[in-house]
mmCIF file of the N, C-alpha and C atoms, coordinates in Angstrom:
data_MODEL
# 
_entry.id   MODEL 
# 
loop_
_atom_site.group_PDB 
_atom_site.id 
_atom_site.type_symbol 
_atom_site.label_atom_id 
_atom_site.label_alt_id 
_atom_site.label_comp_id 
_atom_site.label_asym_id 
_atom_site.label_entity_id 
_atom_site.label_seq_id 
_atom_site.pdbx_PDB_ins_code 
_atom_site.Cartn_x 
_atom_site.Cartn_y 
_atom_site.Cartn_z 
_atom_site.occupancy 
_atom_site.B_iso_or_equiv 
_atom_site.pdbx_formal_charge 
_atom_site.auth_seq_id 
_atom_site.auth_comp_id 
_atom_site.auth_asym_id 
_atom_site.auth_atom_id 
_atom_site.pdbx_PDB_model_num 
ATOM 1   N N  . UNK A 1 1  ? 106.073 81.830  88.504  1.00 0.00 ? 1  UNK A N  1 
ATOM 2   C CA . UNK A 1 1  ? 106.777 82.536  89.549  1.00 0.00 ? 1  UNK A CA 1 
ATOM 3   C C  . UNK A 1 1  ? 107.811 81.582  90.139  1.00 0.00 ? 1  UNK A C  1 
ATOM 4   N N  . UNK A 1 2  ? 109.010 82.141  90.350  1.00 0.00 ? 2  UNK A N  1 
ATOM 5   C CA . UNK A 1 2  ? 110.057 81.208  90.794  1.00 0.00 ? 2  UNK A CA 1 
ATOM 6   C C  . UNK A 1 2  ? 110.328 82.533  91.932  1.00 0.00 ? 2  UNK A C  1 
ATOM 7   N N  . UNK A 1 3  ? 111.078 81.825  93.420  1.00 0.00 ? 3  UNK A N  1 
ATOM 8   C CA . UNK A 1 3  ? 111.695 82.569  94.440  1.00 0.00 ? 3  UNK A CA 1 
ATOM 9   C C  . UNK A 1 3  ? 112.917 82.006  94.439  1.00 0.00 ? 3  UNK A C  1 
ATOM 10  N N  . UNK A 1 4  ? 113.753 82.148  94.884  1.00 0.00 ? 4  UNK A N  1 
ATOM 11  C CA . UNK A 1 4  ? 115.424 81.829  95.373  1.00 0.00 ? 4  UNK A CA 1 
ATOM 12  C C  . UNK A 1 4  ? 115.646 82.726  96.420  1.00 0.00 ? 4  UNK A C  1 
ATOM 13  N N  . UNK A 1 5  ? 115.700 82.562  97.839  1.00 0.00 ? 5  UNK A N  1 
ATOM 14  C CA . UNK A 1 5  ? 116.508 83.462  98.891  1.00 0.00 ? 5  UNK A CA 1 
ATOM 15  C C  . UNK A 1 5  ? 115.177 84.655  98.833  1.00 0.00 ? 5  UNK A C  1 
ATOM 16  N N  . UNK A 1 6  ? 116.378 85.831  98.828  1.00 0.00 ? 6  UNK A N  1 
ATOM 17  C CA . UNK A 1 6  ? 115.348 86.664  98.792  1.00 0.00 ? 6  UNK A CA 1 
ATOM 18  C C  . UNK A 1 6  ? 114.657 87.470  97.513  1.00 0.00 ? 6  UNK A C  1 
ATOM 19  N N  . UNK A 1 7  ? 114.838 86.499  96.033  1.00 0.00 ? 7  UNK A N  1 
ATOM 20  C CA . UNK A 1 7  ? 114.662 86.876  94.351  1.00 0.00 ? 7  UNK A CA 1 
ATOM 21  C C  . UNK A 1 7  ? 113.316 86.386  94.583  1.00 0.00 ? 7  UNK A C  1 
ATOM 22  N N  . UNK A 1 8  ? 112.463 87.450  93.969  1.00 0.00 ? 8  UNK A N  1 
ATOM 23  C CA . UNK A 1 8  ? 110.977 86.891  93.056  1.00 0.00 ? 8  UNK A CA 1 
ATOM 24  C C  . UNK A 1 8  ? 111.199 86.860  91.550  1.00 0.00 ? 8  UNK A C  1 
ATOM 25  N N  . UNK A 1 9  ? 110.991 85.899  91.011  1.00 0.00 ? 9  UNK A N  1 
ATOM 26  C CA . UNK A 1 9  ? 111.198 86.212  89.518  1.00 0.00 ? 9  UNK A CA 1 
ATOM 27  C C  . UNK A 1 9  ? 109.960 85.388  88.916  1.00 0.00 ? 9  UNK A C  1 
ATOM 28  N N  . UNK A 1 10 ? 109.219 86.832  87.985  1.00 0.00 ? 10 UNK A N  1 
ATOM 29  C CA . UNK A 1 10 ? 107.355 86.286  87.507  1.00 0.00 ? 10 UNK A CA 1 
ATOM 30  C C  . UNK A 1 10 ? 108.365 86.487  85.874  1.00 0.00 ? 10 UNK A C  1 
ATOM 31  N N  . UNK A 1 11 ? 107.785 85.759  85.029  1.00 0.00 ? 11 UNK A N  1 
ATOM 32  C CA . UNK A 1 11 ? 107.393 86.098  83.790  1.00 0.00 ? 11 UNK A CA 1 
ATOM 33  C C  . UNK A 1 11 ? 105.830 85.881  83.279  1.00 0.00 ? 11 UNK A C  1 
ATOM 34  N N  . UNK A 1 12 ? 105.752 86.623  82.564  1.00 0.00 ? 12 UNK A N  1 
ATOM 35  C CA . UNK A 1 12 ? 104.566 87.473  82.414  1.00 0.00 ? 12 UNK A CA 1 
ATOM 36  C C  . UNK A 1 12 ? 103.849 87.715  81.006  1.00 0.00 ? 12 UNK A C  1 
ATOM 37  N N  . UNK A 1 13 ? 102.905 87.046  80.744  1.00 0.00 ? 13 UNK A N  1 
ATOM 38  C CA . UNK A 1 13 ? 102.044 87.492  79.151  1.00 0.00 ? 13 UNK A CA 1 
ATOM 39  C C  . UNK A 1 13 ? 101.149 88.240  79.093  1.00 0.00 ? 13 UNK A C  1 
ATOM 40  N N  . UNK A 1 14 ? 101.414 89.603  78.763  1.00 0.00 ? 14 UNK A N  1 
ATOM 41  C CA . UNK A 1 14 ? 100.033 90.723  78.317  1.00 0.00 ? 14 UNK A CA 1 
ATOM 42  C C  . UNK A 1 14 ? 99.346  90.533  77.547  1.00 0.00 ? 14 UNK A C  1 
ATOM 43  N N  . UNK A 1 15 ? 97.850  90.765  77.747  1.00 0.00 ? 15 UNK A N  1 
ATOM 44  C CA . UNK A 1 15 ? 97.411  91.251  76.112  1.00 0.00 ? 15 UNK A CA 1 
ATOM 45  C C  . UNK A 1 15 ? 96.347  92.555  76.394  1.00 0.00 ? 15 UNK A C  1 
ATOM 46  N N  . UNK A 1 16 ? 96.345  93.453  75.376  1.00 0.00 ? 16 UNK A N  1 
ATOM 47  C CA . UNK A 1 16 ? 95.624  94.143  75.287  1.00 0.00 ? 16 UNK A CA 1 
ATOM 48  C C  . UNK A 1 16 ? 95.158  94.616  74.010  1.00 0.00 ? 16 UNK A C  1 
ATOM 49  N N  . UNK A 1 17 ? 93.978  95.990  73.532  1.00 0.00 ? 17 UNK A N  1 
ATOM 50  C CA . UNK A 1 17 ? 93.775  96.398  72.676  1.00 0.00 ? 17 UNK A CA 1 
ATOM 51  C C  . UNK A 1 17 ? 94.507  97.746  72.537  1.00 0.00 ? 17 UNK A C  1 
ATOM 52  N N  . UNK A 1 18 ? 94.936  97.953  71.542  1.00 0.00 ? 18 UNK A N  1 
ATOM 53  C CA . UNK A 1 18 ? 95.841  99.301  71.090  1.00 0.00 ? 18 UNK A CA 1 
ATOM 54  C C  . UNK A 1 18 ? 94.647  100.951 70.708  1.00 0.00 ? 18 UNK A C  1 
ATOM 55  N N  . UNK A 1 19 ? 93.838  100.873 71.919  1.00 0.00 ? 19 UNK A N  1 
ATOM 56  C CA . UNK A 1 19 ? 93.086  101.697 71.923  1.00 0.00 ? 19 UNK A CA 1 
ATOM 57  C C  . UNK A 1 19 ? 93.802  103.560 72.199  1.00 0.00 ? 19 UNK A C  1 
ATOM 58  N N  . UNK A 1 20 ? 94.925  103.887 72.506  1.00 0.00 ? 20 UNK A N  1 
ATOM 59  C CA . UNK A 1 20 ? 95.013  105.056 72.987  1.00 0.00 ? 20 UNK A CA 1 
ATOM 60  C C  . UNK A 1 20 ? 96.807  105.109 72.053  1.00 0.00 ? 20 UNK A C  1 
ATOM 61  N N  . UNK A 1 21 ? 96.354  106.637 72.432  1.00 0.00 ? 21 UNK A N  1 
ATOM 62  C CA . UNK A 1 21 ? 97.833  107.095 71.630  1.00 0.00 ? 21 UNK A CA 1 
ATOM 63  C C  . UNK A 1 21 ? 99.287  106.200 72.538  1.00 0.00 ? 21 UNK A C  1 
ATOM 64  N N  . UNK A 1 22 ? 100.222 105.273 71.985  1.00 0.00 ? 22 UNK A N  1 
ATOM 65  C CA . UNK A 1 22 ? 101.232 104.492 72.674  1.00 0.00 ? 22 UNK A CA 1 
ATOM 66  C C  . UNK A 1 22 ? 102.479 105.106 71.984  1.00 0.00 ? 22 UNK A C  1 
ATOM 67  N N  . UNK A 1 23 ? 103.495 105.980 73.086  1.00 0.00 ? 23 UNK A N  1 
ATOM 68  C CA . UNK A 1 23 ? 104.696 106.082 72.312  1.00 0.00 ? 23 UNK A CA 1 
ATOM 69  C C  . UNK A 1 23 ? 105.052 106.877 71.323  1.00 0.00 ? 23 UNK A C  1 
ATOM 70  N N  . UNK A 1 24 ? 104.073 107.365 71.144  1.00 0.00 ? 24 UNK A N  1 
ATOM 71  C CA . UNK A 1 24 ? 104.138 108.363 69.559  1.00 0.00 ? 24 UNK A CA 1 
ATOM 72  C C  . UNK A 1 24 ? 103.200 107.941 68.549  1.00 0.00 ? 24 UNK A C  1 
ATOM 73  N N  . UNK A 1 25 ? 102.616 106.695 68.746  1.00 0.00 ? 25 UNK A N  1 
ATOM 74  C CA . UNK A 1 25 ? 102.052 105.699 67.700  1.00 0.00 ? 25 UNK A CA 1 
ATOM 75  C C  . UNK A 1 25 ? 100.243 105.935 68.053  1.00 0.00 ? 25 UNK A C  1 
ATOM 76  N N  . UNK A 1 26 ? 99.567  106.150 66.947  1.00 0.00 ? 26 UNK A N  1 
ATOM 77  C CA . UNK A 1 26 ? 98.246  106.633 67.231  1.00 0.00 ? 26 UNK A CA 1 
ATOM 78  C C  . UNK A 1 26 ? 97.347  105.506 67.196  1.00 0.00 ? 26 UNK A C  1 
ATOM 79  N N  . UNK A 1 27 ? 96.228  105.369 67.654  1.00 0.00 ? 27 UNK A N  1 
ATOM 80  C CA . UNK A 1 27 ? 95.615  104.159 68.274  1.00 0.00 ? 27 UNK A CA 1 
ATOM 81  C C  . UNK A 1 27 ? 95.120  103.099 66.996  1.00 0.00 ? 27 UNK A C  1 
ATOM 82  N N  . UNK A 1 28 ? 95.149  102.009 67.131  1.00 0.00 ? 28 UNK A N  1 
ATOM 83  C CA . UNK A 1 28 ? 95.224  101.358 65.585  1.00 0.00 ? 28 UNK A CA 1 
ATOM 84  C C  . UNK A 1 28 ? 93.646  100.570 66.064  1.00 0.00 ? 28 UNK A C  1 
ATOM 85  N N  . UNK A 1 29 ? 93.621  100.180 67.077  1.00 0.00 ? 29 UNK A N  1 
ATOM 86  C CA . UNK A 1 29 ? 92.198  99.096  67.516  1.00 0.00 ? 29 UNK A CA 1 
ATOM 87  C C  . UNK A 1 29 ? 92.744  97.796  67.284  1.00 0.00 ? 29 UNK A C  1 
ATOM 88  N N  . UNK A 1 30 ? 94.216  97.435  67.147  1.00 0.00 ? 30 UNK A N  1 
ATOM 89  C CA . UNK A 1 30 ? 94.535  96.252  66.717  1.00 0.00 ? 30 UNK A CA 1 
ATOM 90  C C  . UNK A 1 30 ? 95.027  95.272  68.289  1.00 0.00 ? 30 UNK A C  1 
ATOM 91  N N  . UNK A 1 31 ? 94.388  93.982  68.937  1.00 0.00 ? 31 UNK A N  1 
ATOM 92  C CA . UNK A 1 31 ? 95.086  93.530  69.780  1.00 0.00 ? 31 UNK A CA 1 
ATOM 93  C C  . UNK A 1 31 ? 96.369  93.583  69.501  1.00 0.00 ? 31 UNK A C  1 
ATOM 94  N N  . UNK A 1 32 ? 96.958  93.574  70.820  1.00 0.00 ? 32 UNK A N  1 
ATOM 95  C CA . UNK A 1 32 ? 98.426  93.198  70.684  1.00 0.00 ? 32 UNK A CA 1 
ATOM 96  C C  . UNK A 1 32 ? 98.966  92.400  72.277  1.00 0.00 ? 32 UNK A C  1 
ATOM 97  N N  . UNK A 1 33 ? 99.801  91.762  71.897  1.00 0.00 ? 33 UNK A N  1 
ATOM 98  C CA . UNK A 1 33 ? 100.773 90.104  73.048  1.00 0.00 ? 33 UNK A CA 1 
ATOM 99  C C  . UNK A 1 33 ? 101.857 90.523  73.626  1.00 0.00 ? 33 UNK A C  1 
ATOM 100 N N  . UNK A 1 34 ? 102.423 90.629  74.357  1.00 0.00 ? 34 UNK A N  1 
ATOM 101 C CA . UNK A 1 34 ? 103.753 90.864  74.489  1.00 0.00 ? 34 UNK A CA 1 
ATOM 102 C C  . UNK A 1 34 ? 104.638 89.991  75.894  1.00 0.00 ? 34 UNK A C  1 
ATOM 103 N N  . UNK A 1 35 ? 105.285 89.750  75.771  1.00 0.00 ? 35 UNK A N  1 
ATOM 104 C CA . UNK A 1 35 ? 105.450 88.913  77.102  1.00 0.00 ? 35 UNK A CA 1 
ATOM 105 C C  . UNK A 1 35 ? 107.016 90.100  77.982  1.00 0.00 ? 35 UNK A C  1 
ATOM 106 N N  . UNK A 1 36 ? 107.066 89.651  79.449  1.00 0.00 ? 36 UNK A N  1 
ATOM 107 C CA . UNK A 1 36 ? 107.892 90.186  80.164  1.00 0.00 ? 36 UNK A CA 1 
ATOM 108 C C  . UNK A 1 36 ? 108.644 89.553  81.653  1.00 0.00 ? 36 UNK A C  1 
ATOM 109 N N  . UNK A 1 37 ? 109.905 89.817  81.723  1.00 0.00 ? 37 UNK A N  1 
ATOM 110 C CA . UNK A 1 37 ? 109.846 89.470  82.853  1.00 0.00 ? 37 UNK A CA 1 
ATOM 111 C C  . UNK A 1 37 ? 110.346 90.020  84.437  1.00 0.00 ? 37 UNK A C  1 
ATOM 112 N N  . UNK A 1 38 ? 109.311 90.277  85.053  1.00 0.00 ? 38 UNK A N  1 
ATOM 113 C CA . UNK A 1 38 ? 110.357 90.908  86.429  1.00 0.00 ? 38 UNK A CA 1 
ATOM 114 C C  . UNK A 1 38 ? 111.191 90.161  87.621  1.00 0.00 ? 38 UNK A C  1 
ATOM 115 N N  . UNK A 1 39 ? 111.995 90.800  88.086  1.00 0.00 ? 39 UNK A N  1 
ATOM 116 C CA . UNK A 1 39 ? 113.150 90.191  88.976  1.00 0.00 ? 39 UNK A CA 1 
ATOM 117 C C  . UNK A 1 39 ? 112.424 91.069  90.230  1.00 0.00 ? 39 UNK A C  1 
ATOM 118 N N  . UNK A 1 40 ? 112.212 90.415  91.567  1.00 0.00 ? 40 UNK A N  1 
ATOM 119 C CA . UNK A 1 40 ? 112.381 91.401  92.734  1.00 0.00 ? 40 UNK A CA 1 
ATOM 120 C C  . UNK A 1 40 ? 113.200 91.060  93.854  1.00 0.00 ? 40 UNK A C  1 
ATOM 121 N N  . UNK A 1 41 ? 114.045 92.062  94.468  1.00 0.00 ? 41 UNK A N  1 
ATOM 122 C CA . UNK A 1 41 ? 114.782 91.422  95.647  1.00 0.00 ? 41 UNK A CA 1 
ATOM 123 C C  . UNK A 1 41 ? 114.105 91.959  96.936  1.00 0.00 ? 41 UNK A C  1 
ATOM 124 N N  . UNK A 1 42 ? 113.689 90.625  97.696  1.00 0.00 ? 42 UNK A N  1 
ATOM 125 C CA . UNK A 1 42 ? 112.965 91.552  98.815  1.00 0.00 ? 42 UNK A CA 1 
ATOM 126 C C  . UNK A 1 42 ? 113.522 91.421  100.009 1.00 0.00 ? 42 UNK A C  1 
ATOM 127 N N  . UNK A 1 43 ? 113.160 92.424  100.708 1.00 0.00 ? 43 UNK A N  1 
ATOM 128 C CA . UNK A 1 43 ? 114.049 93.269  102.363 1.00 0.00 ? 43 UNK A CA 1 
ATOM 129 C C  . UNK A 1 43 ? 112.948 93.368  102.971 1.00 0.00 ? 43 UNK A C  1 
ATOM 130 N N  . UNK A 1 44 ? 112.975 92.437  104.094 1.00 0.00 ? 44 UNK A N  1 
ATOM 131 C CA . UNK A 1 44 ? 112.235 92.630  105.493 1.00 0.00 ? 44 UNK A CA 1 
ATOM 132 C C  . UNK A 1 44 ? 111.307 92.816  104.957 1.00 0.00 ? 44 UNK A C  1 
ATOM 133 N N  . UNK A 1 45 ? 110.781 91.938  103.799 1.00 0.00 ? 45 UNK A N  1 
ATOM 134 C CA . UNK A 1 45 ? 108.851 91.770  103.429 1.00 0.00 ? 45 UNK A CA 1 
ATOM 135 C C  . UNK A 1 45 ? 108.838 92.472  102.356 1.00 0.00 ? 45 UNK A C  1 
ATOM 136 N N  . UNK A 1 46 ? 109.564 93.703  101.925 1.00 0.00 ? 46 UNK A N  1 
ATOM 137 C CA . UNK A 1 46 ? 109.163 94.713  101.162 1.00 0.00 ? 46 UNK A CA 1 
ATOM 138 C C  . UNK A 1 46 ? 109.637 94.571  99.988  1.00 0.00 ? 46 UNK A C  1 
ATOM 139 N N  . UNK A 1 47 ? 109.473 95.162  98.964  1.00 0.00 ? 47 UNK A N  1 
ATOM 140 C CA . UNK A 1 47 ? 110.423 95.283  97.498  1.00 0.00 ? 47 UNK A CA 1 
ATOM 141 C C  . UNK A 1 47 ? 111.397 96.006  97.599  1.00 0.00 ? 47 UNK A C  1 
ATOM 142 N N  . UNK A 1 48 ? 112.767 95.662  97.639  1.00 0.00 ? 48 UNK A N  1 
ATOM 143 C CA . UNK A 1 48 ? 113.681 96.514  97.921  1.00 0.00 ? 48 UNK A CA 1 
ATOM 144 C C  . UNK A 1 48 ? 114.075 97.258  96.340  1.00 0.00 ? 48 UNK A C  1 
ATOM 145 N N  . UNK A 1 49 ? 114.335 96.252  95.190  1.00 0.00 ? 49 UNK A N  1 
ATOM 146 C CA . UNK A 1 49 ? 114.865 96.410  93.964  1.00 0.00 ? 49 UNK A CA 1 
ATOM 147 C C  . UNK A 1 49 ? 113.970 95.676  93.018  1.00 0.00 ? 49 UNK A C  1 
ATOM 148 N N  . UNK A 1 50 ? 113.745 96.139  91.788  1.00 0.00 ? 50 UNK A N  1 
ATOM 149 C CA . UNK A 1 50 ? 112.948 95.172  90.670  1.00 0.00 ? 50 UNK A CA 1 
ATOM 150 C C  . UNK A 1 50 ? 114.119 95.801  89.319  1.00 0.00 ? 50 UNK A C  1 
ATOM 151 N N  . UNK A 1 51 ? 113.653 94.112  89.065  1.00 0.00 ? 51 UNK A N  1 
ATOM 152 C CA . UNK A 1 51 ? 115.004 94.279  87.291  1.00 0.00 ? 51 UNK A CA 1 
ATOM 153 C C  . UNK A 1 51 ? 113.445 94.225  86.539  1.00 0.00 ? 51 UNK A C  1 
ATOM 154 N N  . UNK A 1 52 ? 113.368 94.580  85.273  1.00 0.00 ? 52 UNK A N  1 
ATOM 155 C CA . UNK A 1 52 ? 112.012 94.426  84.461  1.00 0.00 ? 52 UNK A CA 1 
ATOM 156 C C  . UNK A 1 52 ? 112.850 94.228  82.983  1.00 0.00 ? 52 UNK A C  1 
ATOM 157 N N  . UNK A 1 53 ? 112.291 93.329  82.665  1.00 0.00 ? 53 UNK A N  1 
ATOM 158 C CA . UNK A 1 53 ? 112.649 93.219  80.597  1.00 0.00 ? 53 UNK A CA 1 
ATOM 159 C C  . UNK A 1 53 ? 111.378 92.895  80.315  1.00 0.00 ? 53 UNK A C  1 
ATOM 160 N N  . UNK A 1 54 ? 110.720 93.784  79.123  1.00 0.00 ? 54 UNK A N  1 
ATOM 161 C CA . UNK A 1 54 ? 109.854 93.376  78.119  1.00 0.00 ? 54 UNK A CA 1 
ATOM 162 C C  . UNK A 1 54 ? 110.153 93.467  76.720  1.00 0.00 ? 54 UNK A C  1 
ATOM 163 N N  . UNK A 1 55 ? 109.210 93.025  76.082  1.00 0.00 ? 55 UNK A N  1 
ATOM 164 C CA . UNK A 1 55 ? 109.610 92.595  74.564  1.00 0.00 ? 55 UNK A CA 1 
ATOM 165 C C  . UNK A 1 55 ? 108.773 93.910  74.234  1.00 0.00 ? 55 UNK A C  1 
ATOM 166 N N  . UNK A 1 56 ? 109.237 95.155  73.902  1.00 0.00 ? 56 UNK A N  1 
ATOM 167 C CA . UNK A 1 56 ? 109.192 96.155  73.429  1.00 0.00 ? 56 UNK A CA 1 
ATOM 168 C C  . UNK A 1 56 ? 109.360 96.092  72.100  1.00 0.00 ? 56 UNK A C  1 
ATOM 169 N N  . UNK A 1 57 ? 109.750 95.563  71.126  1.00 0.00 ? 57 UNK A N  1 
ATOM 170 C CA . UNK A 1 57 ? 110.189 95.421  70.173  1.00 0.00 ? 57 UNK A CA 1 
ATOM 171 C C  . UNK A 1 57 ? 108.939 94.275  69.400  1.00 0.00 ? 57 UNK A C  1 
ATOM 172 N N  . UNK A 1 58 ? 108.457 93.582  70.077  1.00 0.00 ? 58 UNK A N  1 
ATOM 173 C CA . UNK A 1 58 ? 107.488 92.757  69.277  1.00 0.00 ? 58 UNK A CA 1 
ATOM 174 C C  . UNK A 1 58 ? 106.200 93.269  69.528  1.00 0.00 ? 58 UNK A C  1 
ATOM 175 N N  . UNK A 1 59 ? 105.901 94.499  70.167  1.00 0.00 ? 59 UNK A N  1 
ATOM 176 C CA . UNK A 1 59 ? 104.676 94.876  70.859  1.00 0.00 ? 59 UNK A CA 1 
ATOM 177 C C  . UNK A 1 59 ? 104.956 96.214  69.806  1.00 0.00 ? 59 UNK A C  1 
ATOM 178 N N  . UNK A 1 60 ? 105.759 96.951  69.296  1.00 0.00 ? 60 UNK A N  1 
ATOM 179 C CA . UNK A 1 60 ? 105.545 98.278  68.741  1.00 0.00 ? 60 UNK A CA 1 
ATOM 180 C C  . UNK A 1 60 ? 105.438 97.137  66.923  1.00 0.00 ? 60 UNK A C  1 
ATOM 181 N N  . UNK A 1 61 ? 105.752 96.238  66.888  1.00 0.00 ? 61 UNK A N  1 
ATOM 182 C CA . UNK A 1 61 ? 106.278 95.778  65.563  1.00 0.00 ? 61 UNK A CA 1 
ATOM 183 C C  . UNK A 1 61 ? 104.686 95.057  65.365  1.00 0.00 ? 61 UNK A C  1 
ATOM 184 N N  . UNK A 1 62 ? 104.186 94.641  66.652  1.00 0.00 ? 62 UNK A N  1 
ATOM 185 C CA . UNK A 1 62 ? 102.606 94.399  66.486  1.00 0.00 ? 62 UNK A CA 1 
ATOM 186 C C  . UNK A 1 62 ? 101.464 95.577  65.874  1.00 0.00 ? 62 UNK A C  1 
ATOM 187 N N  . UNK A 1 63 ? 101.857 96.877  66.727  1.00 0.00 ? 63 UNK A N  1 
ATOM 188 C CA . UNK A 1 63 ? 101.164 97.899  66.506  1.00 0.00 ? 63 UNK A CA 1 
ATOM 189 C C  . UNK A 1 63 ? 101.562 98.644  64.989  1.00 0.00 ? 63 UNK A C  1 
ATOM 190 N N  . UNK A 1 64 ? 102.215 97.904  64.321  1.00 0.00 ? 64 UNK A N  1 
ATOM 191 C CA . UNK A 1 64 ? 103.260 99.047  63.170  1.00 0.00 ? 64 UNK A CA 1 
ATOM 192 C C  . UNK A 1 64 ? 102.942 97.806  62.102  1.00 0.00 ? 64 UNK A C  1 
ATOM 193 N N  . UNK A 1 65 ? 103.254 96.631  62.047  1.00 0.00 ? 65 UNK A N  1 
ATOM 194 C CA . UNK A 1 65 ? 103.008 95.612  61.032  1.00 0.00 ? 65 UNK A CA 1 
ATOM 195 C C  . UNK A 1 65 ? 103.983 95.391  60.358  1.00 0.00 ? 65 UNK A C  1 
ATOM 196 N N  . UNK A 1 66 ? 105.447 96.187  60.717  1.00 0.00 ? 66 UNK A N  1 
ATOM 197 C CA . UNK A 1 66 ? 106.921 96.219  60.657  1.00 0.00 ? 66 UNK A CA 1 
ATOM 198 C C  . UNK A 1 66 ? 107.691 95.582  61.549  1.00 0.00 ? 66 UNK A C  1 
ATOM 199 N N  . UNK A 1 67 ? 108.585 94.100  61.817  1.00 0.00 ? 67 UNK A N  1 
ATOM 200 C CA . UNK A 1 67 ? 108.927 94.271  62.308  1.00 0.00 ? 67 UNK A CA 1 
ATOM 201 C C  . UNK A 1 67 ? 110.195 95.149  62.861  1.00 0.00 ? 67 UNK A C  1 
ATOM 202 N N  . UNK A 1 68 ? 110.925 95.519  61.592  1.00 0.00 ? 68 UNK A N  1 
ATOM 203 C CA . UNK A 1 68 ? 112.117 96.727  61.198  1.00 0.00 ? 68 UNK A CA 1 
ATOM 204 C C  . UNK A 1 68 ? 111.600 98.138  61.358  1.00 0.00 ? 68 UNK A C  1 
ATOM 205 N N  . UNK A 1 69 ? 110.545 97.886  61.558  1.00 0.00 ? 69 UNK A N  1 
ATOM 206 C CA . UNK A 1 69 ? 110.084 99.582  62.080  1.00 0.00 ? 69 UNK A CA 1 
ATOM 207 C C  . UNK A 1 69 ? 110.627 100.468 63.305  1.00 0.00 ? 69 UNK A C  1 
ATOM 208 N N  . UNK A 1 70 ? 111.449 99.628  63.890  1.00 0.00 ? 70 UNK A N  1 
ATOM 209 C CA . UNK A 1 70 ? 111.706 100.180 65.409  1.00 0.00 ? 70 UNK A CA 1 
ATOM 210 C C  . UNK A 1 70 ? 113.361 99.650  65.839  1.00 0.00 ? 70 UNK A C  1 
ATOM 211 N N  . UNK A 1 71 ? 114.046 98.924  64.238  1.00 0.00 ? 71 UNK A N  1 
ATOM 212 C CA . UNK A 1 71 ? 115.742 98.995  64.426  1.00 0.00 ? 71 UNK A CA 1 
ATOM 213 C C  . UNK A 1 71 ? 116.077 99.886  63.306  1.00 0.00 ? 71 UNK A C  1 
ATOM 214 N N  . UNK A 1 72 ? 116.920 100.325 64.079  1.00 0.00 ? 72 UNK A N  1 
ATOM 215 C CA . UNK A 1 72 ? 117.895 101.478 63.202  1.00 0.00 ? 72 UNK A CA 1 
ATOM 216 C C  . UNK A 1 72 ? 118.518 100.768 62.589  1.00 0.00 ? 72 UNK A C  1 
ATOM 217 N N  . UNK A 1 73 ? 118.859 101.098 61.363  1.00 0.00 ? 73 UNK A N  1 
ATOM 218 C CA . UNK A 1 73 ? 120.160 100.894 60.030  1.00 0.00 ? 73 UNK A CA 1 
ATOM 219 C C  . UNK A 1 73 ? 121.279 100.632 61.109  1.00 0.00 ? 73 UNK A C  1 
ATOM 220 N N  . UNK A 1 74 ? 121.984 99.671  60.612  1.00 0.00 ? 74 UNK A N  1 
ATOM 221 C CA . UNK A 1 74 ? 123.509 99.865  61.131  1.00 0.00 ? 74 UNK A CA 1 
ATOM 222 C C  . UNK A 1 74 ? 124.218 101.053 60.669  1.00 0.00 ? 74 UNK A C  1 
ATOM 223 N N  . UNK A 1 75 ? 124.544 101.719 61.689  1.00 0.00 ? 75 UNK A N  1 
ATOM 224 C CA . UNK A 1 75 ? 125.498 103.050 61.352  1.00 0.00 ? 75 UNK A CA 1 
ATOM 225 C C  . UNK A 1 75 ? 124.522 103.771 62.114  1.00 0.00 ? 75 UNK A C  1 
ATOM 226 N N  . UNK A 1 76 ? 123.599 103.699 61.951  1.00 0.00 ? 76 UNK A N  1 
ATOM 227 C CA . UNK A 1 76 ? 122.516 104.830 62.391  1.00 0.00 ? 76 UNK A CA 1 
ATOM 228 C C  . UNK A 1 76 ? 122.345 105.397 63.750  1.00 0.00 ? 76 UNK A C  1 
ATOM 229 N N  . UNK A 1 77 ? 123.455 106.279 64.113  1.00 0.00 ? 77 UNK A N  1 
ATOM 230 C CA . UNK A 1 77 ? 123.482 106.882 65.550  1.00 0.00 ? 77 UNK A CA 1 
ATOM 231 C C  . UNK A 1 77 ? 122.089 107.082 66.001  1.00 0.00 ? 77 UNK A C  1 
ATOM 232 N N  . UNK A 1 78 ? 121.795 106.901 67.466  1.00 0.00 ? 78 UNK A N  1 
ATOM 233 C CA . UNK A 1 78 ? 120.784 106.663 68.506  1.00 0.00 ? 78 UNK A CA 1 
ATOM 234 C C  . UNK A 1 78 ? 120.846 107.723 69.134  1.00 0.00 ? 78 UNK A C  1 
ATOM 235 N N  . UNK A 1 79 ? 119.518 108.563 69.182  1.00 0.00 ? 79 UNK A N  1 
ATOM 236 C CA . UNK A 1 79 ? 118.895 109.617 70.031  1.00 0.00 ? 79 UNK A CA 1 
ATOM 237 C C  . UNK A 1 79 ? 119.235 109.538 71.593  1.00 0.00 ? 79 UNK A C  1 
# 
């Protein structure tokens, strides 16, 4: 955890088991890691704003055993 002024900024390591339907993706029983990190700006004590990035991409590529399972082809227009 780092603060600056009025910034909280945690980064963050999950782990869990891939027990329940995730995303579209049906439950595998396989652990999976993923790390993240949030930004908060706080006002008079409270959370005013939070930025969030996680590694979405190494956590579905955990559950899939692909990591190309979850980038589109170049060219490949996005839903």
């Amino acid at each position: 955890m780092i603060t600056e002024g009025d910034l909280v900024v945690i980064r963050y390591r999950a782990t869990g088991t891939h027990a329940g339907e995730f995303q579209g993706y049906a439950p595998t029983g396989k652990p999976v890691t993923w790390t993240g990190i949030n930004i908060y700006r706080i006002e008079c004590g409270r959370i005013a704003e939070v930025w969030s990035e996680v590694d979405a991409q190494g956590r579905i590529a955990q559950l899939t055993g692909s990591a190309t399972a979850v980038i589109p082809a170049v060219g490949t227009p996005t839903p």
